[in-house]
N, C-alpha and C positions, 0 to 999 in steps of 0.2 A: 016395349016391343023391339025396338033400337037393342037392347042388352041382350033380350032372349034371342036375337036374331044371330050376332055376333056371338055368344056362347054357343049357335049350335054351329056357327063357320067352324069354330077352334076345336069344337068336338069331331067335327067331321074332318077338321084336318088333321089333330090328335092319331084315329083311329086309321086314315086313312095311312097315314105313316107304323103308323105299327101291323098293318098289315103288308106292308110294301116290307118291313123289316120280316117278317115271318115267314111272305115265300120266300124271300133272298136265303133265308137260314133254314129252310126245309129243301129247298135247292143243294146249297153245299151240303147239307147232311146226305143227300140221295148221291152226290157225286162223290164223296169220301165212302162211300158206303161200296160203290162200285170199283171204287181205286181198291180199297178194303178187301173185297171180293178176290181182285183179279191178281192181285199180290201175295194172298194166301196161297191161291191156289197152285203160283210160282214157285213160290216156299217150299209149300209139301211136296208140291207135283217134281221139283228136280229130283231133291232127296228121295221118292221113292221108286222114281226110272231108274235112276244112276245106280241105285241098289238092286233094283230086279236085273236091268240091264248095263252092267260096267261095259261094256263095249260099246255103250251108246255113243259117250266121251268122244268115240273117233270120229264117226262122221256127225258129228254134230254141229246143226252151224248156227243154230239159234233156237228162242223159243216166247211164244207171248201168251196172256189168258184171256179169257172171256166168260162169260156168261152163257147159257143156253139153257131158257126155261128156268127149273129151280139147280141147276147145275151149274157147276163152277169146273173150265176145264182148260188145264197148260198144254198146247199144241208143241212140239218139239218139230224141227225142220232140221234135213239135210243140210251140209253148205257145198254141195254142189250146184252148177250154176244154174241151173233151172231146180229150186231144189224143192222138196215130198212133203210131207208130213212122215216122219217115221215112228210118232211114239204119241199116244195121249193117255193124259192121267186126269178123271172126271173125278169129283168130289160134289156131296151131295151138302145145302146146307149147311150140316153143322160141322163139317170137313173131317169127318169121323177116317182117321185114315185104314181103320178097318172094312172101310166099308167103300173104299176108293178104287176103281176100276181102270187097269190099266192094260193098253192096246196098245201091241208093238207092230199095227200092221200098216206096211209102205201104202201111200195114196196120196193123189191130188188133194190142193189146197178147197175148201169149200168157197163160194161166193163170199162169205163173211173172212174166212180165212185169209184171202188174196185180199183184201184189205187191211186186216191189222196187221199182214207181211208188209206189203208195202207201205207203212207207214212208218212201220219200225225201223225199214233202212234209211227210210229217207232222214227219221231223226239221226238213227247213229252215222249216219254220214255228217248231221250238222253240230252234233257233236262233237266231232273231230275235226271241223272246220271252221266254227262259229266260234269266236274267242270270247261271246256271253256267258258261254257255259265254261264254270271253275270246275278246279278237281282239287279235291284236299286229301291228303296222304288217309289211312286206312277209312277208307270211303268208295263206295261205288255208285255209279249213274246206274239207276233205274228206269228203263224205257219201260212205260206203259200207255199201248195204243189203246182208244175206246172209241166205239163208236152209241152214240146212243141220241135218242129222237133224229135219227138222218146225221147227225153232228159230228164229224170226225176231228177228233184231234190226237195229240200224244203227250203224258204227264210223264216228268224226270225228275224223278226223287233222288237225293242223295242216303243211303243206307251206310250203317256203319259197318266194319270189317271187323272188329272189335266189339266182347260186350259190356254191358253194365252204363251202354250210353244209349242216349234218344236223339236223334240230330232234326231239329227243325232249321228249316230254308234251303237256300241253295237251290232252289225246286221253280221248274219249269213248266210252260204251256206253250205246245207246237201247234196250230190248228194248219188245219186242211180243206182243199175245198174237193168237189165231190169225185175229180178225178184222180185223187192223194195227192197234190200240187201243194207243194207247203205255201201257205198266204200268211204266218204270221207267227214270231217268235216273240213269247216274254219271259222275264225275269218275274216271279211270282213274290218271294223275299228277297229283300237288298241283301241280307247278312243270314250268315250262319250261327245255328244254336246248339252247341251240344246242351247237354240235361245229362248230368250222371243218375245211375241209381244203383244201390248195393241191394239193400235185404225186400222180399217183397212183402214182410212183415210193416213196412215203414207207413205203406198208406199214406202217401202225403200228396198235398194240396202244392201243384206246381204251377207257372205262372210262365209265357215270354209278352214279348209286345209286338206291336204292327206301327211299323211305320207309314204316312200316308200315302205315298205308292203301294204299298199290298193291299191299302182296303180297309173297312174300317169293321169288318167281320174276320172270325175264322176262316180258313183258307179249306178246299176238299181234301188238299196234300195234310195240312194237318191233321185232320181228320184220319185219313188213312194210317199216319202214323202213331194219332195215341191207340187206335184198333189194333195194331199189330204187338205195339210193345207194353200199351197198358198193364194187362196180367203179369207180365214180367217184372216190371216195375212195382207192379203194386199200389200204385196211386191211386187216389181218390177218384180227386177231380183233378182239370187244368184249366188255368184259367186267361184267355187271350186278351188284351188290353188295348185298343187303340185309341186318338183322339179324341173321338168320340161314343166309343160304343166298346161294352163291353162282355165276350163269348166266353160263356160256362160251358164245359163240357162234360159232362158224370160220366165216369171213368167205369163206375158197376153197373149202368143201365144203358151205358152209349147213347145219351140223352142229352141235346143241343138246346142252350136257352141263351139267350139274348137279352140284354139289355142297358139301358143310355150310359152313359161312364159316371154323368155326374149323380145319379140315380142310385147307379153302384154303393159310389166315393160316400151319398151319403148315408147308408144303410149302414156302410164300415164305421163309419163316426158314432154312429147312433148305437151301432152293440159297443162300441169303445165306452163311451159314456155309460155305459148301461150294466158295466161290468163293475 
């Protein structure tokens, strides 16, 4: 009775850990998925304003995305001192840029809007004043404010200026409390990763690690960036490594799996052998 009892603690603590591990990593996948979303729609959304409208360029003073419904859409703002919305570019799903709607008409920020404005400044202000945040030569900070279950915060990616590269780290979390008061800056990765990639014929299986500060999962910022560059690259899978756990991500189905490192380590032994 004594055995059966204690095999069903370890089972229950077995499953109960693999369930703590499942929402944590359906978690980050929902939050890469939104970062994913809202930096698409920046992508496209400048490139097809700045094309319909070259004279946007002048008064421009900024611009952030968001979600609304099944839409994905880049708000463009004036930089004058109380400044508009002057430009929005909507994209539907599958970000069909045929099929993208674009309004160049002057108006007040919406309740949602007047939030991820002012978040935005408040980072790029501590951007330019916080000496946590690095800058590496052809590279840009990406401000992305999100608000989501009530939870305001802001992710800063570093994007490359140059192609045929994939930059993971460097990447930041501003959070906010509910009056945009910044309450708290971190450091998401210690170090920076480029990843080259030349032919998207290559299909390869790419790999970084996580040191114990970042976590012992995938990060959302990664996430966001094999979304963006995957297809580009051509890569399979990626696959992230920490101390103790280790994050698959399928690169063709945008499919997050999880599992222990030594678990991993011994499956790799076992097809080694097997070969």
């Amino acid at each position: 009775m004594r055995t059966i009892l204690i095999t069903l603690i370890l089972l229950n603590t077995i499953w109960g850990s693999l369930c703590a591990q499942t929402e944590e990593l359906t978690e980050i996948a929902i939050e890469g998925a939104n970062l994913f979303s809202s930096e698409m729609a920046s992508w496209y959304g400048t490139d097809l304003a700045l094309q319909k409208y070259p004279k946007l360029q002048e008064e421009l003073g900024g611009y952030f995305s968001y979600t609304k419904g099944d839409a994905a859409i880049c708000a463009f703002y004036s930089k004058e001192e109380q400044p508009a919305v002057i430009c929005t570019v909507s994209f539907d799903a599958d970000y069909r840029l045929d099929k993208a709607i674009i309004a160049a008409d002057r108006r007040a920020f919406t309740p949602e809007e007047q939030i991820l404005y002012g978040m935005r400044v408040v980072a790029q202000q501590a951007i330019k004043t916080d000496t946590l945040f690095k800058h590496y030569r052809n590279t840009n900070l990406n401000i992305i404010p999100l608000v989501r279950n009530n939870v305001r915060k802001v992710y800063v990616l570093t994007g490359p200026n140059v192609s045929g590269v994939v930059i993971f780290g460097n990447d930041y979390l501003l959070t906010f409390d509910e009056h945009n008061k910044l309450t708290g800056t971190k450091k998401l990765h210690k170090d920076i990763m480029v990843l080259k990639y030349s032919k998207v014929e290559d299909s390869a299986t790419t790999m970084h690690t996580h040191l114990p500060e970042t976590g012992p999962f995938i990060t959302a910022t990664d996430i966001c960036t094999l979304r963006l560059y995957e297809k580009f690259a051509g890569w399979k899978e990626h696959v992230v490594v920490s101390q103790t756990d280790v994050s698959i991500w399928n690169c063709a189905h945008d499919i997050l799996v999880g599992r222990p490192r030594k678990e991993w380590e011994k499956q790799g032994q076992n097809n080694e052998e097997s070969h």
